[in-house]
N, C-alpha and C positions, 0 to 999 in steps of 0.2 A: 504493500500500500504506500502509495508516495502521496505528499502535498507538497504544493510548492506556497511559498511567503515572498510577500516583499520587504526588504530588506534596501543592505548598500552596503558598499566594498567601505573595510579599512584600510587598505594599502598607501592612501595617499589623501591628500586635504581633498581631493572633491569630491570622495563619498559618494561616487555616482549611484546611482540607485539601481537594485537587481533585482529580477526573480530569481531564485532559489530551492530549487528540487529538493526534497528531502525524503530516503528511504532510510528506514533501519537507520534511522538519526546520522546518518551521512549525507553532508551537501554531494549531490551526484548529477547535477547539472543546473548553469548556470547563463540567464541572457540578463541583456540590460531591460529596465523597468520602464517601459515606452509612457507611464501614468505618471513618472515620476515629476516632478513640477518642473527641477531643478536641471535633472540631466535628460530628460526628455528621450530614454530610451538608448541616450549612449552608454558606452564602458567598454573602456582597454582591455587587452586581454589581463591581466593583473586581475581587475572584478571579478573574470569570467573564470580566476582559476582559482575561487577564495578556498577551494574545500583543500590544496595543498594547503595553506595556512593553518584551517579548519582540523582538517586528520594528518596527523606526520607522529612519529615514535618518539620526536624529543617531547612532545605532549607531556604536562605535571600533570596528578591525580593528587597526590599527598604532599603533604608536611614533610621536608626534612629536614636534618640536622646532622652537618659535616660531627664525624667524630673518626679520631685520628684522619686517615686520608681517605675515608669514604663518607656516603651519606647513608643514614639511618632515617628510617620513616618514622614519625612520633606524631601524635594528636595535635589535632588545632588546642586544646587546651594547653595541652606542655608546650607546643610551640608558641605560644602568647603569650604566656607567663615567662618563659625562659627570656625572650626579647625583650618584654619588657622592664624582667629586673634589672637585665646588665645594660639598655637605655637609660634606665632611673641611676644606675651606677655610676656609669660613664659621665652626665649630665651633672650630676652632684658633688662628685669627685673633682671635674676638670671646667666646669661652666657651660652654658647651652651654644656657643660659637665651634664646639667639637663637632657638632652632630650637624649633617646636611641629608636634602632629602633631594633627590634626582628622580623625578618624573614628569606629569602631566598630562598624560592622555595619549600622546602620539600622534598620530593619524587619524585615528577613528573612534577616541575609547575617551571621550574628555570630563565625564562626570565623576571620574577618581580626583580630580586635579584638587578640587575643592577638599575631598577628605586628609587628601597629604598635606593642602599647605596648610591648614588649620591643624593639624598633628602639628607638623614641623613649627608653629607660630604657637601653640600650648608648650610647647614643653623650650619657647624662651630663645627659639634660633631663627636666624631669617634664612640662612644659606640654604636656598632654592636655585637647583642647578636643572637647567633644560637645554631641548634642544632650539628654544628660541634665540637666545644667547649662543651659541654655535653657528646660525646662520643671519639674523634679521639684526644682530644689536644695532649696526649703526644705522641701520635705513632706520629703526624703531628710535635711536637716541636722536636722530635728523629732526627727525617730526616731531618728537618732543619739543625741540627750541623751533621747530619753523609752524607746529599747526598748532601749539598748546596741551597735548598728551602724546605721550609714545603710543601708544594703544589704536591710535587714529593714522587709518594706510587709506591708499589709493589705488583702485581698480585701474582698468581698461574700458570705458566703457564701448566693448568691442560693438554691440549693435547697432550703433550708433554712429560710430565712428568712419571716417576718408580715409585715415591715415593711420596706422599703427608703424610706432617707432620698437623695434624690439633689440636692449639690449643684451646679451649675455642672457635669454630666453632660448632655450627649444622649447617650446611649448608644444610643438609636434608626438615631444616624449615624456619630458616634465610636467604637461599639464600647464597647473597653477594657478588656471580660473577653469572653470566650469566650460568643458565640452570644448573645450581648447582646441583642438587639431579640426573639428568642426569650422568654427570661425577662422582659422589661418586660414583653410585651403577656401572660404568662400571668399574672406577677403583678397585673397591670391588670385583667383579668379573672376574678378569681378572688376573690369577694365576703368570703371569711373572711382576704383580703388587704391589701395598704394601698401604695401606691405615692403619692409624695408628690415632689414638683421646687420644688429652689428656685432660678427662674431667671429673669433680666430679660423674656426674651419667652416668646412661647407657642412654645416648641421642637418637636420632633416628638415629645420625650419626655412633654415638659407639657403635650400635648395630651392622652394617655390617663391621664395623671393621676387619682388619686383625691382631689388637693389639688398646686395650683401657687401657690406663693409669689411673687408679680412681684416680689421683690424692687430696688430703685433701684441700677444698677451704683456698683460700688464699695464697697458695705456690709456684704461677708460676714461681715469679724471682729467688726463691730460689733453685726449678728444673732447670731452663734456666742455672744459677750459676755452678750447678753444673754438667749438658751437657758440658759444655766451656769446663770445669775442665776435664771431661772425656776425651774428643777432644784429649787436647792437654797431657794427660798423656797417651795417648796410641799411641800420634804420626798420628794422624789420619787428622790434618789440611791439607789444600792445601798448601802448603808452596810457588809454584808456583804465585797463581790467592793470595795470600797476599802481597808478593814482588809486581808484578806487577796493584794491583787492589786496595789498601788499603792504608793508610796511619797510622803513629803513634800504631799499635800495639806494640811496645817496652814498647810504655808508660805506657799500657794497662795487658800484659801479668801477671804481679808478683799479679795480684790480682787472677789469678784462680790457679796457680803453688801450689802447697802443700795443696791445701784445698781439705777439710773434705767430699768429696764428698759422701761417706758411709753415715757417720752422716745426710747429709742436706737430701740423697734421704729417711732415715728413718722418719725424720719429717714432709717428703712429704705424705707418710705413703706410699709408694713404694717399689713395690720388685727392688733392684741394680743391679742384673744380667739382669731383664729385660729392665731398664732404659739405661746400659751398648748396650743392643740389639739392643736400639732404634740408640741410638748415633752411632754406627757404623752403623746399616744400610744407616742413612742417609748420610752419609758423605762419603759414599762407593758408594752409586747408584744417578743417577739422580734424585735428591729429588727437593722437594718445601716446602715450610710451607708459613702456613696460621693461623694467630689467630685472633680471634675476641673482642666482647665485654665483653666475657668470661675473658678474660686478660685485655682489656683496660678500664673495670669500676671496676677494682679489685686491691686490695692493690696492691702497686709500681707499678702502671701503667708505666709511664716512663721508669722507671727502667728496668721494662720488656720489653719494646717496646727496648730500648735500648741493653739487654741482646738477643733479637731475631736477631737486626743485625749484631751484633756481632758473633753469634752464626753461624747465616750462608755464615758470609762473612769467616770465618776460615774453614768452608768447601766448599768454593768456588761456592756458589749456589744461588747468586746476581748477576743480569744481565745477565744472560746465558739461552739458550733453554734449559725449561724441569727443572726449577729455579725458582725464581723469579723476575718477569722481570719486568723491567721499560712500563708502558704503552703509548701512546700516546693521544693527545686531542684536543679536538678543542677549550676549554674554562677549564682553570686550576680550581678547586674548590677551592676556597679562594688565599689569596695572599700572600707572603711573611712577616711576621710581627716580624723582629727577636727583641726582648726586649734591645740589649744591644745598638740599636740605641739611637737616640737621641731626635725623634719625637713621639716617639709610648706613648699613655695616659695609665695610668695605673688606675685603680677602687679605688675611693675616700676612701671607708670605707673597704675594703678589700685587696687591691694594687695587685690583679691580671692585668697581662699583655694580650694583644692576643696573639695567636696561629690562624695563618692563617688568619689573619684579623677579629677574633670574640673575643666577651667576652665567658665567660663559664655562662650560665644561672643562676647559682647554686648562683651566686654573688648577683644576681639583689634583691630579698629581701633586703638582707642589705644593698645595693645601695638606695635602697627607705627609709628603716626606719631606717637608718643615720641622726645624727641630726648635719651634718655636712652642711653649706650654701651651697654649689655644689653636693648637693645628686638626686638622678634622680627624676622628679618630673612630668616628661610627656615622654610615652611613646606611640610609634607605633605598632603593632603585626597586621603581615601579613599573612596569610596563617599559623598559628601558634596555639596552645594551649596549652599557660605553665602552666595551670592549672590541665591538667593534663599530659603534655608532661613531665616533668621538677618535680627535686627533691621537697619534702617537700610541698605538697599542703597546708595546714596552713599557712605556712610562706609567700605563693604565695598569697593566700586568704586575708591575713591581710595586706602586703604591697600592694596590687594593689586600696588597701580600701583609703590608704593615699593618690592616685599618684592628681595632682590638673587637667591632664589629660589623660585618656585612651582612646586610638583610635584602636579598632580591627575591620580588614579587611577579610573577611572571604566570605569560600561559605554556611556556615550553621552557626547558634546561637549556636556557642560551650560556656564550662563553663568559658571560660577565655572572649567572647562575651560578657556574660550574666551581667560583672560584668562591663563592660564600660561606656565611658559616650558617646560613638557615635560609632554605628555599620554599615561598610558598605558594600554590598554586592558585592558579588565578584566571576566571573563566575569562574565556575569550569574547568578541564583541557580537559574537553567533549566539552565545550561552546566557549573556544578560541584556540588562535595559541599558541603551546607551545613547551615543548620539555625539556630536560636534559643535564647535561653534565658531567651525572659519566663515569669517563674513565674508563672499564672493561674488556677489552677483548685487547688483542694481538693476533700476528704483527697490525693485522688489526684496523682500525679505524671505530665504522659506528656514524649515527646520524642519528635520525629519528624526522621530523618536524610534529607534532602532530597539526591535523584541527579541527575545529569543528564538531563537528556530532551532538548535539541538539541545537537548539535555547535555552535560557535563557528566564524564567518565566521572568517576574519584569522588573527591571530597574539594573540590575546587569550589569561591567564593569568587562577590563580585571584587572587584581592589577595592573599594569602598566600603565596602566590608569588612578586610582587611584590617584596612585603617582605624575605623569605629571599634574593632574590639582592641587595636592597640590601644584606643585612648581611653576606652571604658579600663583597661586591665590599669591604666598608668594614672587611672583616679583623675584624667581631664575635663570629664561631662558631668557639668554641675547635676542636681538632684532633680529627676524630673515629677516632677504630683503623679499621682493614681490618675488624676481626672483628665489628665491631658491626653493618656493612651486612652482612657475609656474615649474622649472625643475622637481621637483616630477612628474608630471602630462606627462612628455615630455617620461621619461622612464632613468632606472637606469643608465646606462651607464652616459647620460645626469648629473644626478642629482650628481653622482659621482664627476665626475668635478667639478659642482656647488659646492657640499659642501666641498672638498680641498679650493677652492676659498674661501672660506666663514670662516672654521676652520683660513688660513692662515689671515684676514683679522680682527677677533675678539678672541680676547687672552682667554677669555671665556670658546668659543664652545668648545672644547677639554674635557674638564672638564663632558660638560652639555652635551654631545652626545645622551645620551638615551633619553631625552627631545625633542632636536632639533629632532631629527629622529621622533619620537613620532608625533610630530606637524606636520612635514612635508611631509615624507614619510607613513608615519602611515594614514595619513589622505586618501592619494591615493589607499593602499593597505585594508586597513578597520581594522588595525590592528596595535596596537605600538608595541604589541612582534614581531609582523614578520617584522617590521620594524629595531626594534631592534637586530633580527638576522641577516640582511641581515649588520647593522654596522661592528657588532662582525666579519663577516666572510670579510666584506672589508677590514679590521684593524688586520688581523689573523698577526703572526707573521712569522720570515723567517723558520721557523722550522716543520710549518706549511703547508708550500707553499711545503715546500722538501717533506714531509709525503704525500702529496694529488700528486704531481707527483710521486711520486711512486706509488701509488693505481691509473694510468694513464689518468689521468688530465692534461690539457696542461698548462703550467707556461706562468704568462702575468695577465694582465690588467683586462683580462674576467674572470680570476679562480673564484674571489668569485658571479659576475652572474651567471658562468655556475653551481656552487656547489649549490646556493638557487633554483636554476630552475629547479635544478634536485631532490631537497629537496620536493619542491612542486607538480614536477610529481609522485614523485615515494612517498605516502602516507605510505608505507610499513619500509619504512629506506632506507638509500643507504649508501654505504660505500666513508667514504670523506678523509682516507688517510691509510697508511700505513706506521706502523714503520722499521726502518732499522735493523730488526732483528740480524744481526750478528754483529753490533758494537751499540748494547745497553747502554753500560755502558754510550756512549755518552750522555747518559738523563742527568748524574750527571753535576750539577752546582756547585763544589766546585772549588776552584782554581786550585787545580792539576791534578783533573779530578779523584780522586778517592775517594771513601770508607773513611771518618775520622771516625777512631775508638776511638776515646780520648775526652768525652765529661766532663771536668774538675768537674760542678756541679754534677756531679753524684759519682763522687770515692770514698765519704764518706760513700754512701750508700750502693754501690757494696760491700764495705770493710768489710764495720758491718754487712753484709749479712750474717749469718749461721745457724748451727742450732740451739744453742743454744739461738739468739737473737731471732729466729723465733719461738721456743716455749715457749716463755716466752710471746710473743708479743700476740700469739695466744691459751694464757691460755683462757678458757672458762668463760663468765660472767654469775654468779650465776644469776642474773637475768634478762640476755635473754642469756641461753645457747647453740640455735641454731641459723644454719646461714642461712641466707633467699637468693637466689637467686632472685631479684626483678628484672621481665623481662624477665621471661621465654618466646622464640618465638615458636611461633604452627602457626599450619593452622588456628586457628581461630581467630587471633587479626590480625589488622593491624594500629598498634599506632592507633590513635584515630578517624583514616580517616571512619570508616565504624562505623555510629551512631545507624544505624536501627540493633536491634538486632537479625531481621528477618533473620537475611545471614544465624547465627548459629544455628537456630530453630532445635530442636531435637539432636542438638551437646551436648556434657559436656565441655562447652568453658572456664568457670576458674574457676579453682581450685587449692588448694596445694597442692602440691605432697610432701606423707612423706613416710619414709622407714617406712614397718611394725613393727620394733622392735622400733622404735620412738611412733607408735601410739599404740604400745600396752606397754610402759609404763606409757605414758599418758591417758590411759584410754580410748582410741578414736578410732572408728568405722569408714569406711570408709563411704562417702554420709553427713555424718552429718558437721552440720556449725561448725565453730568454731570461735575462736577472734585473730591474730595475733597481734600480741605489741610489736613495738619499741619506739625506745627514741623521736620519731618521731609522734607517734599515736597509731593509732588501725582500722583493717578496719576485716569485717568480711565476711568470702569466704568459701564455699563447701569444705572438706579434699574429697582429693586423696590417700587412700592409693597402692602404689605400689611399686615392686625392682627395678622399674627402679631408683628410688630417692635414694643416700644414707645414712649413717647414721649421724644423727646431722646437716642434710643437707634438706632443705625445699624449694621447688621453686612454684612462682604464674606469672601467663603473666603480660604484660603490655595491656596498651588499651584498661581497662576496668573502670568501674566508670561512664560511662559517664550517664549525665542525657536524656533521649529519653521521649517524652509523660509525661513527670511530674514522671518518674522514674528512677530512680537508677538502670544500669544494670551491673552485677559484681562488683568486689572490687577495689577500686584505690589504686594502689600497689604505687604510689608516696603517698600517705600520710604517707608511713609507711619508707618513705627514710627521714634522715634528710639532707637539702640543706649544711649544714657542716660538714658532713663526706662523705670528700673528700682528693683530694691529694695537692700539692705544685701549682698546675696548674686551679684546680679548677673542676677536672674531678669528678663526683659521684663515689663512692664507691660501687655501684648497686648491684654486685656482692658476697658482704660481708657486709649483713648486720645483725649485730646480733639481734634476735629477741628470744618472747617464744608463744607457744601456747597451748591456754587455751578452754578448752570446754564450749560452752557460760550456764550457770546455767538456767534449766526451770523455 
């Protein structure tokens, strides 16, 4: 007997939406969800292949507990208790700056995020390490000083749109927004259109191009630099949508006025008439841009992220249809953490700050093997794996040897599992209620409440789950009345009441709400995440309430039941608000409601920005002459979520791609292995040779290394990152890394 559910992939932020077969509680076939609001019936093969994710052998069932050099299975009781004594130990003993908690959600699983940082915030620590802080800090710390909150990003608004500028994007394979490879190839082919890639190789994106920029890796802000400079010596800014949209350009201007813009686009290694092309076409048509981690794990990330708004706020194509538009949300990704306050902790052996309320992963080695008395000495990992998510695997391998506890939460015995001292298991996003909260798509709003569709082998819980008996075992969740569960049981409305009553009565609850909810509502509905949504949407903000009355909702008391009621009917997604498309800019949080183009910490950098600085910086090292792309995205990775390597059976899943005239100096044949070498390591992976790569220019996926069956499948492309080459912020450097390859000797 089969049924099939609607559901949506975890593999990546756009959750496209799926049917899903299910016999004998195995997903056994899978298409895309044509009802889905959101993705309208698309999904990569990644969606279509979730039951590897779903059934694979590293699958946890139990509790265990490393003793001597193996793991012993033991109860969710002993395992709770155990944790939590030598938590209270550790904390008491050495102060709460010891203890970090590494998670969030992931991809696709985000209603744990809430249970960990409020654990990790009860018991006195801020160090929250993700992988937001590994990819987005500076575009996130940008926007902090240019829109008024880190929290607040900028779509594509691709339907809209004449013109898409795409920086350091394949969206072909990365995705990124919603149905992505969809809108390139229509905007591709669509002759009153304009699609344009500025990227080191011929991408899949830059192939349908209507113009690809080969840009020379590592020269985006020095390009961006000198687009401004274009800009405003041909006259071509909005001068209009800058008076009224923008702030402090006076301050700003005298650094693009007279520069060498010739000079900088030849060390780009660019033709100028063509770069000249780009710049006017955008700034003339309804354009967008988009760039990715192509830019943001590549020298001056900042910089650049900084240099992009810039860039398009002088052509007026921030906050407008057919621009870059402020999105809306039901749940902000991370929170405000601007550094120059007065409570925000900084990293003992490193003195990075957050961005968006995370640390930057890249820190956490040296955070451990500090021999500083407040160095981290126990940590959490949820739904995570920095062993191979995360720069420098050695560094990760050797510090996690020190920590005096590791606790990883997981749905399979990943490598960063393997190394703990208590594993426990943790359903997958098949097994519970879950759901997302990447905001991606404009005017509209949706959200899609993800149910169960298999049961769980074992004794596996939700992470939030998890979480809540840690803090109940470590005495965090203040005392809750008899009368507030008896209201649980009475029906939401009810319990509503009760718990204002309850909140306004214990100075506490406020704090511990994912808990309380957990215990109480959780208990009724069979679920702490869907108890914890139904908080989230009670406690939405006024901004919120306005967005879901425009997507026509009635305003009042019942908004946030009728919205989970309808979350729950309708398995598919439903759409829970809409933005006020024509007065967008309203998103910005700054004081005066506009654009700050003046970010003081950066001027020294814009300044010394040219060519000459830049080809001195980016002379080539005798020994590792080429630059390594670490993180190439394809159809066949998906970070480390997909262990059985049965998905890509008969694929060529990783390999390096090198330009021909590369491997035919080096002596190298395409098929054959080789050894790549940075300052970092050495991992060894299949050459690719092809033109699409190019010259001096090498790239390998992520998401491979991992161990399956007692072996090793592909190369781990973080062993060959070192966790300190990075930027001011702590972002990796992924995209430039200098390496050399060597043909392994028979």
């Amino acid at each position: 007997m089969s049924t099939t559910y609607q559901t949506s992939c975890v593999l990546c932020a756009q959750n496209c939406g799926l049917q899903a077969t299910v016999r004998n509680n195995r997903i056994v076939k899978v298409k895309g969800d044509k009802d889905s609001p959101r993705s309208e019936g698309y999904a990569c093969r990644k969606g279509l292949n979730i039951g590897y994710h779903q059934h694979n052998s590293d699958r946890l069932q139990y509790p265990l507990k490393r003793v001597g050099g193996k793991f012993e299975e033991i109860s969710w009781d002993l395992a709770i208790a155990e944790i939590a004594d030598k938590l209270k130990e550790i904390v008491r003993r050495y102060g709460p700056r010891v203890l970090a908690y590494m998670g969030g959600g992931g991809q696709g699983c985000h209603l744990e995020a809430g249970f960990g940082v409020r654990l990790l915030r009860a018991m006195g620590s801020q160090y929250h390490y993700s992988a937001l802080a590994q990819e987005f800090s500076g575009m996130f710390w940008v926007h902090g000083r240019t829109f008024g909150r880190q929290y607040i990003h900028t779509i594509p608004d691709l339907p809209e749109t004449d013109l898409l500028l795409a920086i350091g994007w394949n969206g072909m394979e990365s995705h990124q927004v919603p149905q992505a490879p969809r809108h390139l190839l229509r905007i591709s082919k669509d002759p009153n259109k304009t699609l344009i890639v500025i990227d080191p190789r011929v991408s899949e994106t830059a192939r349908i191009a209507d113009i690809h920029l080969p840009i020379r890796p590592g020269t985006d802000a020095l390009l961006l630099k000198a687009m401004i400079s274009i800009v405003l010596e041909e006259g071509l800014e909005d001068s209009i949508y800058i008076r009224e949209h923008t702030s402090e350009f006076d301050q700003i201007k005298g650094l693009f006025l007279d520069f060498d813009a010739r000079s900088a686009v030849k060390t780009c290694q660019l033709d100028f008439e063509r770069v000249r092309e780009v710049c006017r076409l955008f700034a003339t048509q309804k354009s967008c841009l988009r760039y990715d981690l192509g830019v943001m794990m590549n020298r001056h990330s900042s910089t650049s992220s900084y240099l992009a708004v810039i860039f398009q706020a002088l052509c007026g194509r921030l906050g407008v249809r057919g621009g870059s538009v402020f999105p809306g949300h039901l749940m902000p990704i991370g929170s405000h953490s601007d550094e120059r306050g007065p409570k925000g902790w900084r990293t003992v052996a490193s003195d990075f700050f957050p961005v968006c309320g995370t640390y930057p992963p890249n820190a956490m080695p040296e955070e451990i093997l500090s021999d500083n008395p407040e160095r981290l000495r126990a940590v959490i990992v949820a739904g995570s794996n920095p062993l191979r998510s995360y720069a420098d695997t050695t560094a990760y391998e050797k510090a996690f040897q020190q920590l005096d506890l590791l606790v990883t939460a997981d749905v399979a015995m990943t490598e960063t599992a393997a190394l703990s001292h208590y594993v426990l298991p943790a359903r997958s996003g098949y097994e519970s209620w879950d759901g997302t909260f990447f905001a991606l798509t404009f005017p509209d709003i949706y959200f899609q409440l993800r149910r169960p569709i298999v049961e769980p082998e074992g004794a596996a819980l939700e992470l939030g789950e998890i979480h809540l008996r840690l803090a109940d075992r470590l005495g965090l969740v203040p005392p809750i009345p008899e009368d507030l569960y008896r209201a649980a049981e009475t029906g939401l409305s009810a319990f509503g009441r009760s718990l204002m009553e309850y909140v306004n009565a214990e100075r506490k609850a406020a704090t511990m709400m994912p808990f309380i909810l957990g215990k109480t509502l959780g208990k009724v509905l069979g679920s702490v995440h869907l108890a914890a949504l139904w908080g989230i949407l009670r406690m939405a903000p006024k901004d919120f309430h306005d967005n879901a009355a425009r997507a026509g909702y009635e305003a009042g008391a019942r908004l946030a039941e009728d919205i989970f009621q309808k979350l729950i009917d309708h398995p598919e997604g439903v759409r829970i608000g809409r933005i006020d498309s024509e007065h967008n800019l309203e998103q910005l949080q700054t004081e005066d409601g506009k654009v700050h183009l003046h970010i003081p910490e950066l001027m020294d950098t814009i300044q010394g920005l040219n060519a000459a600085h830049e080809e001195s910086a980016l002379s080539p090292n005798p020994s590792f002459p080429l630059i390594l792309m670490a993180g190439r995205h394809a159809s066949v990775n998906a970070n480390t979520l997909m262990r059985n390597p049965a998905w890509n059976e008969g694929r060529r899943a990783c390999t390096l791609m090198m330009h021909p005239a590369d491997a035919e100096g080096l002596h190298l044949v395409d098929g054959q292995m080789v050894r790549v070498r940075t300052e970092a390591g050495f991992e060894t992976i299949e050459l690719e040779i092809t033109g699409e790569a190019r010259r001096g220019h090498v790239s390998m996926p992520h998401g491979f290394g991992l161990v399956y069956g007692g072996q090793v499948y592909g190369a781990n492309v973080n062993r060959l990152t070192k966790n300190t080459n990075r930027d001011h912020l702590g972002t990796p450097m992924h995209r430039y890394v200098p390496c050399r390859v060597e043909a392994i000797p028979c």
